[in-house]
N, C-alpha and C positions, 0 to 999 in steps of 0.2 A: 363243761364248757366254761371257760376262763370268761375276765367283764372284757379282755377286748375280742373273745371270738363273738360275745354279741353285741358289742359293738359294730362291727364287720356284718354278722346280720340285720341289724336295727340299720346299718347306712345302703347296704342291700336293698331292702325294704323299700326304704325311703326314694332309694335312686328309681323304682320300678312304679312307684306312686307318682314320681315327678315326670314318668315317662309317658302313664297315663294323663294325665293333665295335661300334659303337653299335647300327646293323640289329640284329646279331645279338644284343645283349645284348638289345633289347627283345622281338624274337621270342622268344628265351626266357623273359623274363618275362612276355609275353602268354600262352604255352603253360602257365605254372606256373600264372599268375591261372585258366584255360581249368580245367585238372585239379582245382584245387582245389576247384573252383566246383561241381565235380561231384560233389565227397562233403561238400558244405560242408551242413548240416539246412537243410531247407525245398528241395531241389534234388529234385525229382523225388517232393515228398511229395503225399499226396492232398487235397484242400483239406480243411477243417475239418467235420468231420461233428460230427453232435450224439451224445449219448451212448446208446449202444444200449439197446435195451430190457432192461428188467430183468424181465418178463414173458415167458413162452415164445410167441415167434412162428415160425410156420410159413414154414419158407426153403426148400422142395422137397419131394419125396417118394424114398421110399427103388426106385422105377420108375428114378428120372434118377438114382441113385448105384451101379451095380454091387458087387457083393465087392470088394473090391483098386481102386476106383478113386477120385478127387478130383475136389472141384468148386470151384469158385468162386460167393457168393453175397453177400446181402447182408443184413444185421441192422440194418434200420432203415436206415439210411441210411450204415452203417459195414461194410467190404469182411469179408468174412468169407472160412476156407476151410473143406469140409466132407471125410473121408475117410471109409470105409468099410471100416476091416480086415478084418470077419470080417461072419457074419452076423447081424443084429441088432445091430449094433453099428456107431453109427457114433459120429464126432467132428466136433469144431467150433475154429477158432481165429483168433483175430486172423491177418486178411491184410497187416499191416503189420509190415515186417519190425522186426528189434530192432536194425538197424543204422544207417539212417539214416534208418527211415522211410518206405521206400518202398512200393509195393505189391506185396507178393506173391503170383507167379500160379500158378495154378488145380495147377501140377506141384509145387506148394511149392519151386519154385526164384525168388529174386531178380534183377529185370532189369536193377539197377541195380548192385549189385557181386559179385554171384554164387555169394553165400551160399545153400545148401540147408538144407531141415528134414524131420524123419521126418516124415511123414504120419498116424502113429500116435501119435505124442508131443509131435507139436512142438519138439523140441530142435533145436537147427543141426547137420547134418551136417557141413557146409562153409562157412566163413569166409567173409569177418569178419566176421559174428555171433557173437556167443559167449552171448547169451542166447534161451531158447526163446521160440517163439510163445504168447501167454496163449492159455488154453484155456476154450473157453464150456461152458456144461450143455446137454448136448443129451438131447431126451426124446423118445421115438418116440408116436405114438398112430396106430396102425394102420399107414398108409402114407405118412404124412406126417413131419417131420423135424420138431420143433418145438427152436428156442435161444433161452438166456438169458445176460443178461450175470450 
């Protein structure tokens, strides 16, 4: 083998190292574009509902909401959650979390980044939300659950 047939291999080499490194620099900037994308607003948010009613409408009956348990519902056309601390007493709160929007389900846990909120107050238990759930009027009449924004 002559110095320039390895030279020709030695720049062989090298071009199939740089090809690797390149692989892998894009793979990981595909993976960064991938994660970002997933806390990036509008990633997992509910599409554009109109503004809930400012009028008590009727979202369940206190039959489907136990003592101690939560629901999931809907205020107009805007995700609601409802809980039940004690008796006679229930709550109502924006189902869209304060972190990026997404919707939160019926456990008051987030399924997008894993944020929790009391049930009773809507504050975030568990991050990274750090601001509570707004909280609607809720007014009972008889056995029905009536909320307002």
């Amino acid at each position: 083998m002559t110095a320039s047939d390895r030279t020709l291999a030695d720049r062989a080499s090298a071009s199939a190292a740089v090809s690797r490194r390149t692989a892998l620099t894009l793979g990981g900037a595909t993976a960064s574009v991938v994660a970002l994308a997933a806390c990036a607003p509008g990633a997992s948010t509910p599409p554009a509902a109109e503004a809930p009613p400012a009028e008590p409408t009727a979202v369940g009956s206190l039959a489907d909401l136990p003592v101690g348990g939560t629901a999931s519902a809907e205020l107009g056309s805007t995700p609601i959650l409802l809980s039940r601390p004690a008796e006679g007493e229930v709550k109502a709160f924006s189902a869209i979390c304060t972190h990026q929007q997404c919707v939160v389900s019926a456990d008051f846990g987030c399924p997008c980044h894993g944020s929790t909120f009391d049930a009773s107050t809507g504050e975030p238990t568990e991050g990274p939300a750090m601001q509570p759930l707004p909280e609607y009027q809720v007014t009972l009449d008889g056995d029905t659950i009536l909320v307002s924004a």
